[in-house]
Structure formats: C-alpha cells, structure tokens
N, C-alpha and C positions, 0 to 999 in steps of 0.2 A: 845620745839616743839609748832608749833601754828595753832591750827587745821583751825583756821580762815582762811586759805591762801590756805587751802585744796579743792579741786574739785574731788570727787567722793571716798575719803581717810576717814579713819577714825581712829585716834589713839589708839589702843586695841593690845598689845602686845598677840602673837598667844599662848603663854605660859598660859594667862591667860584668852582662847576660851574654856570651853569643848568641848566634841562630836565633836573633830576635828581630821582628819587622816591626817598627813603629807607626801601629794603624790608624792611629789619630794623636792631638793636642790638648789639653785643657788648656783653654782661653779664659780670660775675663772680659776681653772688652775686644770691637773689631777695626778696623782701619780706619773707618770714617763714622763720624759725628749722627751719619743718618743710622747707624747700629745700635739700637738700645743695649744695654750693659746686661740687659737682666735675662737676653737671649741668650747670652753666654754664663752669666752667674749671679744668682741672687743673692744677698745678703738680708737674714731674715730678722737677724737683732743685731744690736751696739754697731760702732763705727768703724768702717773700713777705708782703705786707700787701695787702688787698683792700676794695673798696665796690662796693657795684652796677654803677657805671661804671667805677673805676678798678683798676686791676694796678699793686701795685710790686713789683720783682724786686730779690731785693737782687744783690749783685756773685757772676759765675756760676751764677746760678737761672735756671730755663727752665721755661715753661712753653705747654700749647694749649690752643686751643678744640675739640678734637677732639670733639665732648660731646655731648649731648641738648641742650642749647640752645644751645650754640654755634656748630653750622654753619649754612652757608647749601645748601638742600636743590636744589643745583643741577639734580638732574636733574627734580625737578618744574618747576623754570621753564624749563626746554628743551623739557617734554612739554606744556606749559600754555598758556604765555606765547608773546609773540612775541619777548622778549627777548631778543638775540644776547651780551651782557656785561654784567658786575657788576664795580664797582670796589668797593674798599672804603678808606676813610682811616682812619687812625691817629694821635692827636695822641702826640707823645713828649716826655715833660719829661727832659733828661738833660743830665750835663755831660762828658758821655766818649761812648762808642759802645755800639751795641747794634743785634741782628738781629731782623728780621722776616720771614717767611715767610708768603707763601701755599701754601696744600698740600691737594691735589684726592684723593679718591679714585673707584674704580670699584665693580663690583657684587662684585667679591671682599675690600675694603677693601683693595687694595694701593693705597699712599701714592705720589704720585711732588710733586714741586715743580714750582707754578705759575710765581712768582715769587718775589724774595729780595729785600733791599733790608739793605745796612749803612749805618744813621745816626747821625751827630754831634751831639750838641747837640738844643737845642730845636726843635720846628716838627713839621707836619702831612705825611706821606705818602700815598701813596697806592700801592695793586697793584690790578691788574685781572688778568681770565681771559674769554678767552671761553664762552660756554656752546655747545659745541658737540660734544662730547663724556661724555655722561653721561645717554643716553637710557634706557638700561635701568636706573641706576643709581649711585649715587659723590655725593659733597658738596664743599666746600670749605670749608677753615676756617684760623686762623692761629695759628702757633707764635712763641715770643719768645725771645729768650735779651738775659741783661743781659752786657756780654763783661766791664768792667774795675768797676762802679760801679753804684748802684743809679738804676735808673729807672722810669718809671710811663709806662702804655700808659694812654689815658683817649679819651672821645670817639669811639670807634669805628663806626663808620657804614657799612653796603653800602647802596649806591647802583644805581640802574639807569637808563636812558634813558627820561625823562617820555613816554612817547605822545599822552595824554591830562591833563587839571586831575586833580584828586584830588576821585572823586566823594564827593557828602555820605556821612558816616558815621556812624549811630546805633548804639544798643544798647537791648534792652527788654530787661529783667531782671521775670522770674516770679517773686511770690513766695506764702505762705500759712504763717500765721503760724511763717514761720522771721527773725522781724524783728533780732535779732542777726545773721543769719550775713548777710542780706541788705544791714545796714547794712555790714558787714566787708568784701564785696562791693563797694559803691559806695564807701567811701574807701581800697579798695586801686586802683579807679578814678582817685579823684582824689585819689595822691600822685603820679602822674605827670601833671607837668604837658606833655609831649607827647603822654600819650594826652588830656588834657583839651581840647587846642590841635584834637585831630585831630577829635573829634567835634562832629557838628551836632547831636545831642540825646539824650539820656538817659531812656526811659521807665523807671519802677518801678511796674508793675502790680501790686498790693498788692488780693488777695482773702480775706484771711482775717480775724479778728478781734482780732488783736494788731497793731495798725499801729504800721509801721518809723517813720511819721515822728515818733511821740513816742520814739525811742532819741536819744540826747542826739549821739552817734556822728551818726548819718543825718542830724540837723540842722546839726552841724556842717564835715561837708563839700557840704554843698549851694550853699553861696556859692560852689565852685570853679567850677562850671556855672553859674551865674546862671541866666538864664530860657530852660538850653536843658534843663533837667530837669522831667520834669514825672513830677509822682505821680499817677497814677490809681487809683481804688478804683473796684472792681466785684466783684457776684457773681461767687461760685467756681465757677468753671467751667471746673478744673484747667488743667494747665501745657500744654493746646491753646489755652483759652482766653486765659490769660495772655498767652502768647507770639505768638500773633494778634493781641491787643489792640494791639504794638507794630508789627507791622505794617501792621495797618489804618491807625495813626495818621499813620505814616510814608510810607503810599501814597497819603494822603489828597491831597496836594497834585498829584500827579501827576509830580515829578521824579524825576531817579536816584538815588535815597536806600537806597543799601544797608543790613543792619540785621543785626544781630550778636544771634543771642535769645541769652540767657546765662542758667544757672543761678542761685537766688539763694543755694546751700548749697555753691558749689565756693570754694578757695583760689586768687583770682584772679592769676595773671601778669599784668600790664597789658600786656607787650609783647607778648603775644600780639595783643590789639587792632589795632595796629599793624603789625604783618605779615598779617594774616589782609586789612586793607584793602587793604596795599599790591600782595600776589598779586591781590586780586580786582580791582583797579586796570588790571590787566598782563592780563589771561586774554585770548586771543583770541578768546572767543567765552563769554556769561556763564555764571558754573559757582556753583554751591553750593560755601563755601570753609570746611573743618572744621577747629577744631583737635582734637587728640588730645587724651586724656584718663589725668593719671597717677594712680593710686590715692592718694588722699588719705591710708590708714590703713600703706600701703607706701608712702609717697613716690618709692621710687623704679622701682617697676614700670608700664610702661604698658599700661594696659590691650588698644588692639592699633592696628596701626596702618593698618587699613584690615575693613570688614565688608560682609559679605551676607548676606541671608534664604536659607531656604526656607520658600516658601509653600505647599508641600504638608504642611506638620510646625509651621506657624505658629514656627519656630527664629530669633530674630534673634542676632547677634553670631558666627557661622560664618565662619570662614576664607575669604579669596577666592582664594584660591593656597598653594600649597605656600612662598612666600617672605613673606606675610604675618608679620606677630608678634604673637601673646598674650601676655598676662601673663609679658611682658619686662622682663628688669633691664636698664634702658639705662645703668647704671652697669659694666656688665660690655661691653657693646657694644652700638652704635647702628644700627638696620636700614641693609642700604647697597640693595638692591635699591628700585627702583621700582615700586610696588603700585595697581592701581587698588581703586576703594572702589563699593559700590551706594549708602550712604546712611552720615549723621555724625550722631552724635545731638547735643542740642540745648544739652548742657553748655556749648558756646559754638561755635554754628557761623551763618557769615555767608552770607544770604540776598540775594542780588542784587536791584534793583528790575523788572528783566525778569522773573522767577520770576513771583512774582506777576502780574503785565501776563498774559503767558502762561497760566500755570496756577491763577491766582487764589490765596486764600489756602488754610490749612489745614482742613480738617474738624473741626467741633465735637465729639469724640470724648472729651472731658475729658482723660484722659492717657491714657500707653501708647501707642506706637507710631505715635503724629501724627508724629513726624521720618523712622521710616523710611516713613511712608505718604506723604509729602511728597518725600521724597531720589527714592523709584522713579517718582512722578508725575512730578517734574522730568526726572528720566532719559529715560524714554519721549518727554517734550516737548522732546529733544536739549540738554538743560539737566546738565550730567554735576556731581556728587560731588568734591571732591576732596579730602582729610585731605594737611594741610599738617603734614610734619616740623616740630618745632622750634617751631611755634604751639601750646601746651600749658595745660591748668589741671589742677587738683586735683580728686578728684570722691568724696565718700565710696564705697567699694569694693563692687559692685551684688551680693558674695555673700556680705554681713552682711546683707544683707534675706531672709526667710524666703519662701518662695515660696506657703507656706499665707497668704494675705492678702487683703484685698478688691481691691488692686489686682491680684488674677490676674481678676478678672473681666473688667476693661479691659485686660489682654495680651491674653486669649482674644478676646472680641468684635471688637475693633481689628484683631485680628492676620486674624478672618476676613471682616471689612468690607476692610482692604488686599487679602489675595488674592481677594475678590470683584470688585477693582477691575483685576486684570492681564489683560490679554490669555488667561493661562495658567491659571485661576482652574480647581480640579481637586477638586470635590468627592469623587470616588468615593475620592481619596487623604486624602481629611480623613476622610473617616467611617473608615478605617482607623486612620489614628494618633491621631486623636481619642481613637476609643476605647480604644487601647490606653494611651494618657495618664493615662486616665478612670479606666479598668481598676487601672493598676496605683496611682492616688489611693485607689481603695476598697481593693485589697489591702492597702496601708500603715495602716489604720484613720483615712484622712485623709477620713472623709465629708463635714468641712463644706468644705474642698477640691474635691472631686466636685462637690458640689453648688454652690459658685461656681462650677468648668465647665462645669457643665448649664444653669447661668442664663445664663451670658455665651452660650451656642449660640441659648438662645432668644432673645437680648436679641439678636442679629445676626437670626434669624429673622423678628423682628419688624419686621426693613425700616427704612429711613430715617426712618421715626416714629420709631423710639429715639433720633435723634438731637436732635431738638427744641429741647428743652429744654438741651441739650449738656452732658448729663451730669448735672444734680442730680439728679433721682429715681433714677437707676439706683445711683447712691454711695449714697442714703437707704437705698433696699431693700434693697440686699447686706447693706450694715452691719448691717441690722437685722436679718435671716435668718439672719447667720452666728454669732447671739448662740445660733441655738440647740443647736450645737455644742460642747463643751466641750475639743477638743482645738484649738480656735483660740485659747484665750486661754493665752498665758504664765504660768507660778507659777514664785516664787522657788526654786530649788534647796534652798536652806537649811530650807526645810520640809517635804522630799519623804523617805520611809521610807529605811532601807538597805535598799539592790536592788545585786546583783550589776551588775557591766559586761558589758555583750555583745559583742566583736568581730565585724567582718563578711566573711566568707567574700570570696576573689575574685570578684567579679562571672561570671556566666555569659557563655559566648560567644555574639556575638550570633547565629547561627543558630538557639542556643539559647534566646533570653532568652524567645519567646512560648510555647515549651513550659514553661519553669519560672514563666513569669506564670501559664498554666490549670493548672497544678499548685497554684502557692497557691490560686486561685481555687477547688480542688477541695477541698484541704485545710481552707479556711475555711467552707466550704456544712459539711462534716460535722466541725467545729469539732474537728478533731485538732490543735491549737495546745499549743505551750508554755505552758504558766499563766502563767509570771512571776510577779511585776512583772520588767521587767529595766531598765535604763538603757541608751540607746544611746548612742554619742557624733552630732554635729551629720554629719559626714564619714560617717559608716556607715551613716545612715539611709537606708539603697537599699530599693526596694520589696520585693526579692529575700529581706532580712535582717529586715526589721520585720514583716514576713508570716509571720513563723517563732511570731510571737508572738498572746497573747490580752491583755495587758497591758503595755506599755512606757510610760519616760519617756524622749523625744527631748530632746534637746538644741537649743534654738531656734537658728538663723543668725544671730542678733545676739549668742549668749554671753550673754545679758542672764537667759535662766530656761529651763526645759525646756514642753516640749507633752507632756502623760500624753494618750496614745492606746488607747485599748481594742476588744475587736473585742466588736460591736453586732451580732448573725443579724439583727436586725430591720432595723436603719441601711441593713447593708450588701446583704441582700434589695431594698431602697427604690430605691436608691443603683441600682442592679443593672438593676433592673427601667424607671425612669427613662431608665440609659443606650439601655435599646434604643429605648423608644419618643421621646425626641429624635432618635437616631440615621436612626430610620427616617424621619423628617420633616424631617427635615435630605437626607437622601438625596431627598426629592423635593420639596422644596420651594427647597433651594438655589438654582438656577440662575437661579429667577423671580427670588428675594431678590436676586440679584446685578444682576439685570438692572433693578429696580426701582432698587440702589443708583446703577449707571449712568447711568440716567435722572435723579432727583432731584439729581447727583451736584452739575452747575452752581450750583444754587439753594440747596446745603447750603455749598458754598464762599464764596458772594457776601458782596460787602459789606452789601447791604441782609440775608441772615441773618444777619450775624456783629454789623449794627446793632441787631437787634431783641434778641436776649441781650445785649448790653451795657446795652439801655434799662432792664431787669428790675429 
C-alpha cells in the first residue's frame, strides 16, 4: 500500500480506530435470490465476481455503490445525529494498483469527489468526508476501478465517532400462524453473525395455532442466540398485541433497551438491523428509527420513502411533500432529497426505550394502524419518526390485499380511535367522508363492505370498552357477520359463466365525482342498471364503473378468484338507511367518545393492562 499516491486517504485499518461505531456495511449482494445485485452494487465496465462482502474486479472493470443499499445517507446523519464525519475502510487484496473513490452527491444528484486514494498491494484504507454539507439532501458512496490486474475490495466498514456504548439491542418478531415465513425470518437473522453479536435478545411472540417452534428450520437456528431468544406464546391479540408483548418484556427491566418490532412475513436484510441501531445510537435526541420497505412481489420498487395521515379522511400512506417517493424503481434512481416522515410502519421499525418511559406502550387495538397511532403519539411527545435510506426489508405488496375484508373494520375503528386522540380530532369532516366512503361501498354492490364500516363506526362509538379485551370479540363478530354476504367470499374463475369484459370509463373529475356518486345512487333506487353478468378487471373496479351494473364478477386484489357482486334494493335500502342513522350518532356523540378515549387513554396503554391480556 502507498500512502504516497493517496488524496484525502489515510492507511489506518478501522479495527485498529477506538471510540468508533460501525454505522453500516458495503454489501454486494443480499441473502436471497429475490435481491437484485445491482441494489447493492453496480459494476459499470469489464468482469467481476461478487459475495455478500466481497467485489472482484477483474483488470480494467469498474464498478460503485451508487445503489439502494449502497450509500451512506449522509444528509440524514447531518439533520439527525450529532455526527460531524464518517470514515469509511476498505480492505484491498491486490498485486498491482487500483482506485478508490469517495463520491458525495446533493439534492439534484450532481456527483462531485470526496476523496481518491490509488493503492498498491495488499492492506486496509481508509477515506473520510465530513458531514457538513448535505442538509437538504445528497449521500456518499464508493467507486472502484481495478487499473492493471484483478482485485477484490472486501471488509468495508463506515465508521463514525462513538459518543456513547452501543445501547442494548432487541427485536420482537409478530407472529400467527405464518410459522414458515417466521422461521425464514429468524434464520436470515442468525446467518449474520454480527447482527447475532449485536443483539441483546430475540422475542418470537407466537399467537396463533401452528407453532414456529416445531419447524425444524426455527429449532435449528436457535443455538445462534442461546438464552437471549425467547419464545413466547399467548392469545391472539393481533400484531398490537404481538409487537407490545416485546416491548413490555423489554421494558420490563427498566434500562435503555431499544427494540426493533419486525414483521414475521418480510424477506429480512439482516443489515438493516445493524444500521437502524447504530443511527438510533447517534440521534441527538431519541427518535423512532424506520426502515423502508421494498415490495416483496416487485423487489425492486420501494414502497415510499417517507408518510403521513389524514385524519380527516382516516388516509394512511399519503405523500409528505412534493419530493417524497412512492412506488419507486430504486434501480432506475435513488431519492437524493431529504424527507421528513409522521410515522414508519412496523415491518421493521426501531422503538427507542425513552418512547415508551415517555409515552408508555401501544394501544390494545389488535391491528391496523397501532404503528401510525404510536409514530403521531410519539411525535406530539417531541419524540420525531425518522425512515432511514438504505435500512430496508421485503414486505408482501399491501395492493394484493382486497380491501373488502375483515380487516377494514380495524383500519376504520383504529383509524377513528387515532384521530380521536389528536389535538385536531374533526368529526363534522368524518361524517362527510365517511359517508361518502360508505356511499360509494353500497353503490359498488359492496354491502358486506358497508356493513364492516358501519360496525367499526359503532365499534369506536362504543368507547374504550371495545378495547378490553384487545380485540378478540370484535375479529369473532366481524367474521362471523360477514359470512352473511356473499360477495365477500372468493370463487375460482374457472367456474364462473362466459360474461363479457367491461372496461372502465376515465374516472370523473373530482369536482365531479359526488354528483356522478348521487347519480348512481339514483340510478340504483329505480334499478335502471345494466343486467349483465359482466366481468370487471381488479384495476377498474371503481365505484363509478361497477355501479353501471346489476350483476358483475370483480376480479379479487390477490389474482387468486373473482367477488360476483349483485345489486340487492333490499341490501342496499338496509345498507342506506343504517348509514344515516350511525352517521347521525356519530355526529353527536363523537366528541364525548373521544373524550372518554382521552381520559381511559393512560390506563389502556399501561403495563398492568397490557398484563392482564397476556394472563388470559
């Protein structure tokens, strides 16, 4: 190695830095097959060979971390952290020369060089950058070129200045009987053995009735954790329950035990782990630390990389800006702007031990919307959100789930128990969009639809009693009410009549859209509908288009079979007449119901209630 040939490098193996926290990895490639290579590093000329850690280039091949999980998301630890620089080392096995860059961008992705370093021979480098430049946005990351002969970049480490020890680090994994995926989970956990190293315990809260621990899988990576995994079984008491369970356990002691709730159905990166501690590690002041979430079925779109509610419209996953990104190919480019976020959902986001101290644990809500009810609590409590670039999992893709289901009854309820609990809490705007939600559910012939959002209105009506029991009766009831619907249930395609296809008109404009809803709504009172049968596809099933009809077959969200939906005078009379009289009771009894929620609100968060459902 010849320091001599170096610009802004310095030869100092990171092994041999004290008072250094290592805040992320260079990767090449990730655990499974379904992770394109190029999300960790691209090779833009000549031939290389690659492993998770290691790069070989052979003689004039170049390649960078420009990537999705390549950089290092510099202007979040500028806007976050107290952190003033990042080094990062580089082991080089070589017997000739070869270039390494550091290279920063801004919030327009213009590229400029950190540092450069040309080395000889074998040994470990190093480049730093300060962070002081990339408030609004920009990363850093590194480029390679082999010059005469093939060499291998391995060991790659950013580093940053220890302020602090490395607080304990858990993770509680949800799961109900998805005992496969959940086991697939915990040993993509423990084939890294420095996520293994890093953490202080492993909860698997196991509610359902196919337990993970007889998968042969689950028992055989348990020896990597020894006695810091522990399985818990308890009643179902969905993924609020779950994912509380590990923090309860975790708070139990009373130290700084940060706690990572993780998914048990995502395609885990383990280095995500690992970075999500080491930012929360560094935060100036304790934050909620998210990773982002890539489509499991698109691997390589992210789903977005920062959200906010409206709680007038119960809307989660809405834009926070005009420079946010949805249902982005991070293989075509990687956001460079800096985003803030209101809440991360729970697929794998880390939970400070201040949160809780402060804000106590979550609400026994069963599912639906405990993470963003949790992300806004904390906010209010100067506890802020943050979606960490580059900290990332896999998450089956949230619009193959059909929205006619039992779980809209826990988005509805949840979603109006959260805006019960804001400052901003605006009834008179819920009984408007409500109903026109409601409305255009019945116009679609979606009545067992309606009718779970007429339940979940009264199931919030009902006050902090619904909460109780934390959800089992309310999942019994739905399910069992919604059996009496018959366009809730799935049927095979392959058995359904020949029916013509219906395509769907452009949507109407919205100044338009509540005059062409009372127009269905008119048109269905004096049943001047299309006969049909027709088929719709899954994408055209707008209420606008399926309201044209007396007989359709939808296309389910999962691709899996269609929903035959027919128009019911009786159903949709029921349906009709229901929405007003909740509506008007909702209109005047909201504001008490919020206020009741308010009041209970302590005693529904505590440990001693989150003890007495666990006793059950």
């Amino acid at each position: 190695m010849d320091p001599e040939k170096s610009s802004g490098a310095r030869p100092v193996s990171l092994e041999e830095a004290p008072g250094r926290l290592v805040a992320q990895r260079t990767l090449f490639a990730g655990t499974s097959p379904v992770a394109n290579e190029e999300l960790y590093a691209v090779v833009e000329k000549g031939g290389s060979t690659r492993d998770r850690f290691a790069l070989s280039l052979h003689a004039g091949a170049k390649a960078h971390t420009n990537t999705f999980f390549g950089r290092f998301p510099a202007s979040y630890w500028q806007r976050w952290t107290a952190v003033t620089e990042v080094t990062v080392s580089v082991r080089v096995l070589a017997t000739t020369s070869c270039r390494v860059l550091l290279v920063a961008s801004d919030i327009g992705g213009h590229r400029r060089i950190v540092a450069a370093t040309t080395a000889e021979g074998e040994g470990t480098i190093t480049l730093g950058s300060t962070l002081d430049q990339f408030l609004d946005g920009g990363a850093l990351w590194l480029e390679f070129e082999a010059l005469d002969a093939e060499v291998t970049f391995d060991r790659i480490e950013w580093s940053v200045e220890a302020t602090a020890a490395p607080r304990p680090l858990a993770i509680a994994i949800c799961t109900f009987n998805r005992a496969d995926d959940c086991a697939n989970t915990v040993a993509a956990l423990a084939s890294d053995t420095r996520v293994v190293e890093r953490l202080s315990a492993v909860y698997v809260v196991d509610q359902g009735t196919d337990p993970v621990e007889e998968r042969a899988l689950f028992r055989s990576v348990v020896p990597a954790f020894g006695d810091r995994l522990h399985y818990v079984r308890q009643p179902n008491l969905g993924g609020a329950g779950g994912f509380t369970r590990g923090l309860f356990e975790a708070s139990a002691s009373g130290d700084d035990t940060d706690v990572i709730l993780m998914d048990d159905d995502i395609l885990c990166e383990p280095e995500a782990v690992l970075r999500l501690g080491a930012f929360a590690n560094c935060t100036s002041a304790p934050a909620l630390v998210g990773a982002e979430m890539l489509f499991l079925y698109s691997p390589n779109y992210l789903l977005a990389n920062a959200e906010r509610v409206d709680l007038t419209n119960l809307r989660r996953g809405l834009a926070t800006d005009k420079f946010s990104a949805h249902s982005h190919n991070v293989l075509k480019s990687v956001p460079e702007r800096r985003v803030d976020t209101q809440y991360n959902g729970w697929w794998s986001c880390l939970i400070p031990a201040e949160a809780v101290r402060r804000v106590a644990l979550p609400l026994p809500v069963f599912f639906q919307w405990d993470d963003v009810e949790y992300g806004l609590r904390c906010g209010r409590a100067g506890i802020p959100t943050v979606t960490l670039p580059g900290a990332a999992v896999w998450h089956a893709d949230f619009y193959w789930k059909d929205v006619d289901g039992f779980a809209h009854y826990f988005s509805t309820r949840n979603g109006l128990v959260t805006a019960a609990l804001d400052p901003g809490f605006a009834p008179s705007a819920l009984v408007k969009n409500l109903s026109r939600d409601i409305t255009r559910s019945i116009v679609s012939l979606q009545y067992g639809l309606a009718h779970t959002q007429l339940r979940a209105i009264e199931g919030f009506l009902d006050g902090p009693a619904g909460l109780a029991d934390g959800g089992q009766e309310a999942l019994a009831t739905v399910n069992s009410e919604r059996k009496r619907f018959p366009e809730t249930v799935t049927q095979r395609a392959s058995a359904l009549p020949v029916v013509p296809i219906r395509r769907a008109d452009p949507p109407p404009k919205p100044a338009f859209e509540d005059a062409v809803l009372a127009k269905r709504v008119v048109t269905q009172a004096r049943e001047r509908l299309e006969p049909g049968p027709v088929s719709v596809s899954f994408e055209d099933a707008q209420w606008w288009h399926v309201g044209r009809f007396a007989h359709v077959f939808v296309t389910d969200a999962s691709q899996s079979g269609v929903r035959e939906r027919k128009f019911d005078r009786d159903l949709a009379a029921e349906m009709t007449g229901r929405l007003l009289g909740v509506m008007k009771r909702f209109r005047a009894e909201a504001p008490a119901v919020a206020e009741a929620f308010r009041r209970e609100f302590p005693q529904l968060t505590s440990r001693e209630n989150w003890a007495r459902l666990y006793e059950k």
